[in-house]
C-alpha positions in Angstrom: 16.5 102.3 -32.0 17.8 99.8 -34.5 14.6 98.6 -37.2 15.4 95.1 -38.8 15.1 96.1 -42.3 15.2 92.9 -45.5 15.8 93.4 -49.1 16.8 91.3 -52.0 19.9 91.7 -53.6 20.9 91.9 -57.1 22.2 88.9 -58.7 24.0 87.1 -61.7 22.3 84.0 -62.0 18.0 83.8 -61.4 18.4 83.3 -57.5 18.0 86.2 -55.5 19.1 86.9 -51.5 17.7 88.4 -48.6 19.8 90.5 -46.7 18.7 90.9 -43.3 20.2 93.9 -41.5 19.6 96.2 -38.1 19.6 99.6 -39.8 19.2 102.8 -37.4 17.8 106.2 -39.1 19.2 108.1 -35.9 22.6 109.4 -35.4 23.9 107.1 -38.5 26.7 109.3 -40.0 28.4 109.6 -36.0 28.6 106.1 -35.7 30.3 105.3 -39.3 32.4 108.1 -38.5 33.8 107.2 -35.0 34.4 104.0 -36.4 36.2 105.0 -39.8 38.5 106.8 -37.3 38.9 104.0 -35.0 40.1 101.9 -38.1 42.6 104.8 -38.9 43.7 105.4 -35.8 44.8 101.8 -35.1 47.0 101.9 -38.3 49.2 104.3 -36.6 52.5 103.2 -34.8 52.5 105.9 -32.7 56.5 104.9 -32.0 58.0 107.9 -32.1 60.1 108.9 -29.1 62.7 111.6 -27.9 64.9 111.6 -25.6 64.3 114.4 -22.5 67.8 115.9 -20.9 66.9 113.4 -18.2 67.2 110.4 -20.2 70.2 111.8 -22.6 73.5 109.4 -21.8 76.7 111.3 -20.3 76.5 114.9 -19.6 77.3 114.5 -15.4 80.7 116.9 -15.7 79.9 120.2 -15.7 82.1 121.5 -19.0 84.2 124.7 -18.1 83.8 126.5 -14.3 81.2 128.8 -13.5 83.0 132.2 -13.6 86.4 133.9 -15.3 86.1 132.0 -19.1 83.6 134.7 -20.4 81.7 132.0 -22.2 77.8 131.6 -21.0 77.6 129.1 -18.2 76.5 125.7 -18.6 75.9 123.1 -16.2 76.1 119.9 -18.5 76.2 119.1 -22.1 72.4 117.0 -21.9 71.3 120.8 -21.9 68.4 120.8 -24.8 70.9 124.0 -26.0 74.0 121.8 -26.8 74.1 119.5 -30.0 73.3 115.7 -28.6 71.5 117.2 -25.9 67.6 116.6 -24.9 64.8 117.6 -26.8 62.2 119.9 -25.4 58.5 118.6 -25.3 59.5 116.1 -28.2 57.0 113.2 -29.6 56.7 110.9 -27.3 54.7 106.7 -27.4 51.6 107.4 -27.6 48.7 104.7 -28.1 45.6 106.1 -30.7 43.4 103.1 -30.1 40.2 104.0 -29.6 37.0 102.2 -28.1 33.9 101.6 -30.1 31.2 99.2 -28.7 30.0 95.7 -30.4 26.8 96.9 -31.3 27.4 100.4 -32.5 30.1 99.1 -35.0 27.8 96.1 -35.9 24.8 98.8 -36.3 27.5 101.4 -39.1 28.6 98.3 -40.8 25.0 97.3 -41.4 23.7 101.0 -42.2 26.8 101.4 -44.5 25.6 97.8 -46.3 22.1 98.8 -46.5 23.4 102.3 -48.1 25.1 100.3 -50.8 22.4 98.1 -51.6 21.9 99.5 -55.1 25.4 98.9 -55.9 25.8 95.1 -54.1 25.5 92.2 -56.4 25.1 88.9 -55.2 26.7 85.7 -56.7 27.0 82.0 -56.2 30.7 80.3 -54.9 31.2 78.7 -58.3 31.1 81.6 -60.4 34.3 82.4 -60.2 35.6 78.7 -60.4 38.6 79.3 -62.6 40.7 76.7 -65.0 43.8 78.2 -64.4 45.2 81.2 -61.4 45.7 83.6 -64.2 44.4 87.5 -63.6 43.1 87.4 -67.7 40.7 84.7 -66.8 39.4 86.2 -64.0 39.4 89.5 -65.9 37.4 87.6 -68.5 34.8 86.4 -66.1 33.6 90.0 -64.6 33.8 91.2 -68.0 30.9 88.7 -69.1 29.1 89.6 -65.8 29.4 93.3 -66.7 31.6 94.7 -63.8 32.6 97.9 -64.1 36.2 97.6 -63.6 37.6 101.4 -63.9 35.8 101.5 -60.3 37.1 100.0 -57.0 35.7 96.9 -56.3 34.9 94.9 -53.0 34.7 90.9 -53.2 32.9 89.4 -49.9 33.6 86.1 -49.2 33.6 83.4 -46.4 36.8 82.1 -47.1 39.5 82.8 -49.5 40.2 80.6 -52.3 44.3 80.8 -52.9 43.6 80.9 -56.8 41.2 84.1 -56.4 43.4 85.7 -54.2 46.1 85.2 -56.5 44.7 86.9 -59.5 42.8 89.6 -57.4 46.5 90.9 -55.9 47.1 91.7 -59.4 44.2 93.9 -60.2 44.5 97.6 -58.5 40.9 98.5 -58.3 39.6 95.1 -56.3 39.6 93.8 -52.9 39.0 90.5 -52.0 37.8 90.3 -47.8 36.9 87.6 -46.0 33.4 88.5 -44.4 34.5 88.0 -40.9 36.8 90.6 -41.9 34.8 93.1 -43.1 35.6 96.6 -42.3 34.1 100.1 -42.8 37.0 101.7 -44.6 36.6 98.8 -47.0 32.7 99.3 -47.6 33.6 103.2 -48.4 35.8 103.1 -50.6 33.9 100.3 -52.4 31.7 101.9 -55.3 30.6 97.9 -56.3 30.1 95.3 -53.6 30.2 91.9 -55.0 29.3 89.4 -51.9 29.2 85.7 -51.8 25.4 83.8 -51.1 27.3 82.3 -47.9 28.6 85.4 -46.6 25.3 86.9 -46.9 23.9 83.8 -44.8 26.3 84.7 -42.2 25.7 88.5 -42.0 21.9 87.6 -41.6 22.4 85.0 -38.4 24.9 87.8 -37.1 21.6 90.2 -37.5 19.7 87.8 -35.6 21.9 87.5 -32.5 
């Protein structure tokens, strides 16, 4: 049974946020879980593909007569035995894509927020309103808000300004995400959440529904 939990967020200027979120105490860990494994499992190909002697091209003339050459008999040269021949029980397609309901992976994404709540800073759009697309200025302006940046770092947003994305591709420890984006994997390896006031207004109407 999911509890609608609400808490205020850290911030860097005076106004504080509610985040409201549908946080279950049972069965938590499972749920995060099957869906960190959906994530990875979805980033695999799963393209590779062998040939069986079946599907192996040429092969229909059987190479030397049965008897009288003293050689071991063969039948045809797709034999998995012969160079260029089939491959026994090789990899074959295979699809990984597993199925997670809506509200499960709505209900691990919020119990994974509300776990990082002492590490989620909230801040207004025009924060990081920068002069010029350059990484030092945007280096500059977490510095002056005191982010740790030896630690990975998650920016939530509603949309993604082209000049923060820019200087955020040049920075190893931060992600930026859109918020209609946002993914468990993300939120894991994240050890400082920095999310966007309207983002936050978005994940509380999605709470609501």
């Amino acid at each position: 049974m999911a509890n609608q939990i609400e808490y205020k967020i850290k911030s860097f200027s005076k106004d504080t946020k509610t985040l409201k979120l549908s946080v279950s105490n049972s069965n938590t860990m499972h749920s995060i879980h099957k869906l960190a494994t959906k994530q990875l499992h979805e980033k695999r190909q799963g393209n590779a593909n062998s040939k069986t002697r079946s599907e192996v091209r040429g092969g229909g003339k059987k190479p030397w007569k049965q008897k009288g050459t003293g050689r071991a008999r063969a039948g045809s040269t797709r034999s998995p035995l012969w160079r260029g021949g089939g491959v026994i029980f090789g990899p074959k397609t295979k699809e990984y894509s597993k199925k997670v309901n809506k509200k499960e992976k709505h209900l691990a994404l919020c119990n994974l927020l509300y776990n990082r709540k002492d590490f989620t800073i909230s801040f207004n759009s025009s924060v990081f309103t920068l002069q010029q697309p350059k990484t030092k200025f945007f280096l500059k302006k977490l510095q002056d808000l005191n982010v740790d940046l030896t630690t990975k770092i998650l920016i939530i947003v509603t949309k993604k300004n082209l000049h923060i994305q820019r200087v955020t591709k040049n920075i190893q420890n931060i992600e930026l995400i859109c918020v209609n984006q946002l993914n468990i994997i993300a939120i894991i390896k994240a050890k400082q959440i920095l999310i966007e006031n309207d983002a936050i207004d978005i994940i509380n109407h999605l709470s609501n529904e």
